[in-house]
C-alpha positions in Angstrom: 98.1 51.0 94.7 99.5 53.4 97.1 98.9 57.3 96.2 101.7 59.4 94.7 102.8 62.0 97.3 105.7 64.1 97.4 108.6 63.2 99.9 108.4 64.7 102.9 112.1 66.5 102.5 110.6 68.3 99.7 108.0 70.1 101.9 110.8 71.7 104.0 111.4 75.3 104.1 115.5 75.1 103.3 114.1 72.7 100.4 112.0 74.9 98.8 114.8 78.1 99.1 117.0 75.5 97.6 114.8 74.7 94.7 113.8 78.7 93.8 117.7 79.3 94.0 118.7 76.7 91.3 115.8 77.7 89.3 117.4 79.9 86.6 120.3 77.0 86.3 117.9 74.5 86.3 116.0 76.4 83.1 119.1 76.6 81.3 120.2 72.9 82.0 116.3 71.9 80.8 117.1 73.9 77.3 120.3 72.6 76.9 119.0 68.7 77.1 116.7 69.8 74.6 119.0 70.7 72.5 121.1 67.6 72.7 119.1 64.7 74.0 115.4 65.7 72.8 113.7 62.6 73.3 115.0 62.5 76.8 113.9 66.0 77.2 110.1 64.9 75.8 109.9 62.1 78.4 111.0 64.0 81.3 108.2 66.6 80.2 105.5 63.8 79.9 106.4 62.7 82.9 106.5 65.6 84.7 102.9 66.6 83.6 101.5 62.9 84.5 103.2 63.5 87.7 101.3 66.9 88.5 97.9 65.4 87.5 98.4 62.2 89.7 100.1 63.4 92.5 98.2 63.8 96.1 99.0 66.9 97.9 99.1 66.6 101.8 96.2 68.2 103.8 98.6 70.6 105.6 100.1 73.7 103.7 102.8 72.4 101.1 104.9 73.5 98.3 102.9 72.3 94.8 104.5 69.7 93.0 104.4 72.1 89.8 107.5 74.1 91.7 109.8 71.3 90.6 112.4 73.3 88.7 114.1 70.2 86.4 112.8 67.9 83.6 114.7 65.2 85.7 112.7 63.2 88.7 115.7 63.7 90.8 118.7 65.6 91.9 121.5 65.0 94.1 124.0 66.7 95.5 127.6 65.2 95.8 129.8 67.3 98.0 134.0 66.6 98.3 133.5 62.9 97.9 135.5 60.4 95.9 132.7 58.5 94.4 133.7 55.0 93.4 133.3 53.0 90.2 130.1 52.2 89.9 126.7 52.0 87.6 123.6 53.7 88.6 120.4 51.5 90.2 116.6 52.7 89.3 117.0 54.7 85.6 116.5 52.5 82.1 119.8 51.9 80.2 118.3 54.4 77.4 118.2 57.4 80.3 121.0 60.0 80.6 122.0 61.5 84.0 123.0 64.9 83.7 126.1 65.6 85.8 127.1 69.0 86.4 130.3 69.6 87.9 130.6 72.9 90.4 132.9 74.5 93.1 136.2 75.3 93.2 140.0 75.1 91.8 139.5 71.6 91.8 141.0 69.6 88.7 138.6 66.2 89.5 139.0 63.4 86.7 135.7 61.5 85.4 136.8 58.0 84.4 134.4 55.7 82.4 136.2 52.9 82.7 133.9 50.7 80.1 135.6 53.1 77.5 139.0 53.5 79.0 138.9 57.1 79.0 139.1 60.0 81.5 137.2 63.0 81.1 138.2 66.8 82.4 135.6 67.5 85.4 136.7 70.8 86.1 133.7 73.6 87.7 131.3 74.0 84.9 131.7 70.8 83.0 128.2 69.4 82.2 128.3 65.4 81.3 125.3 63.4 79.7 126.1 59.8 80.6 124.3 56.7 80.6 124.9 56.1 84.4 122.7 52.3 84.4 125.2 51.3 81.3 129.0 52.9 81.8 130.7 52.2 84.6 132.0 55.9 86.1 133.9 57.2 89.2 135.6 60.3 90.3 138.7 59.4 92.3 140.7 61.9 94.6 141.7 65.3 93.7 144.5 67.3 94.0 143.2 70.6 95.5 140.0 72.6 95.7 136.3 72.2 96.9 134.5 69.9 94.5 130.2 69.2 94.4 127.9 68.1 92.0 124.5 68.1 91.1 123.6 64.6 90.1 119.8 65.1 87.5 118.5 61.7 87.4 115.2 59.8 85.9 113.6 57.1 87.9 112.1 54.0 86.2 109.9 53.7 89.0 108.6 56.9 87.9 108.0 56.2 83.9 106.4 53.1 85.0 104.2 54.8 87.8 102.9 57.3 85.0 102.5 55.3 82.4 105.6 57.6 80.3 108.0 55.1 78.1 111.4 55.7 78.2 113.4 57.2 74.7 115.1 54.7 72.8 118.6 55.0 73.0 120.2 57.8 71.0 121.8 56.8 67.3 124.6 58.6 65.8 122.5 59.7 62.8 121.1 61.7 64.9 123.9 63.5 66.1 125.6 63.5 62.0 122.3 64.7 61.6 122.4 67.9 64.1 125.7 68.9 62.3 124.6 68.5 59.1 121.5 70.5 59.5 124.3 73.0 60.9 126.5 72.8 58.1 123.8 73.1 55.5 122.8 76.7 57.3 125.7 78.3 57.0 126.1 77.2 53.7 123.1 78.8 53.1 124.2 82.1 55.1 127.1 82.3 52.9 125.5 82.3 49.5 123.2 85.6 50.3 126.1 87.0 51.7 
């Protein structure tokens, strides 16, 4: 088996400013998947530390692995493109991809067309969506600058480290979260 190694973009200089810019965004992006898709959260962790135990670093000076800002084995950028219907290669059906929607006056449109619906993608609109199971595009815009940062989990990576993948999410969980909610400012209101 060949060794892990990093890529060789990820050694570059404009790389690594890149990656200590988004840093801060990237820690609250990390917290808020913990919040709503824990056990996707708890694999990308996993992962991330097999990752950092197994990975060869080259002989020449590099960047440590362990600078990777994101629970997520990858990250793309998408930058004023239409990006056509499609569903994503490489990540298990039971992986979200975490698209966060950036730039500016743009009113872009996320369809899903598996659920006939069309979701606001305005700048600042976070989207968890099963990208290997719903079909999704982004189709022209009217005005503005649009780009994305596409957070991603390779299979290839889970299986390389040995890290299942979550099952996939059940709405108990979720009737659960509100619940627990619910219950707590019940309880703030009766010492009150």
């Amino acid at each position: 088996m060949d060794p892990l190694v990093t890529s060789e973009s990820y050694q570059t200089e404009k790389v690594q400013n890149w990656l200590t810019a988004l840093t801060t965004s990237e820690v609250l992006w990390n917290a808020i998947t913990a919040v709503v898709a824990p056990d996707l959260f708890q694999a990308g962790i996993l992962a991330f530390s097999e990752v950092i135990k197994k990975v060869q670093q080259p002989k020449k000076k590099s960047a440590p692995v362990d600078s990777w800002p994101s629970i997520f084995s990858g990250l793309e950028i998408i930058a004023n493109r239409v990006t056509f219907s499609h569903r994503d290669a490489g990540g298990s059906p039971s992986l979200f991809d975490l698209l966060v929607s950036l730039g500016r006056s743009h009113h872009a449109t996320l369809a899903l067309a598996d659920l006939n619906a069309e979701l606001d993608y305005s700048p600042g609109t976070m989207v968890y969506i099963a990208g290997r199971v719903l079909e999704h595009s982004v189709g022209p815009w009217p005005n503005g600058e649009r780009f994305v940062i596409a957070h991603f989990m390779k299979d290839a990576v889970h299986n390389r480290v040995g890290v299942p993948r979550p099952g996939f999410p059940m709405q108990s969980f979720f009737l659960e979260l509100v619940g627990r909610r619910q219950n707590r400012k019940r309880q703030k209101k009766g010492r009150n």
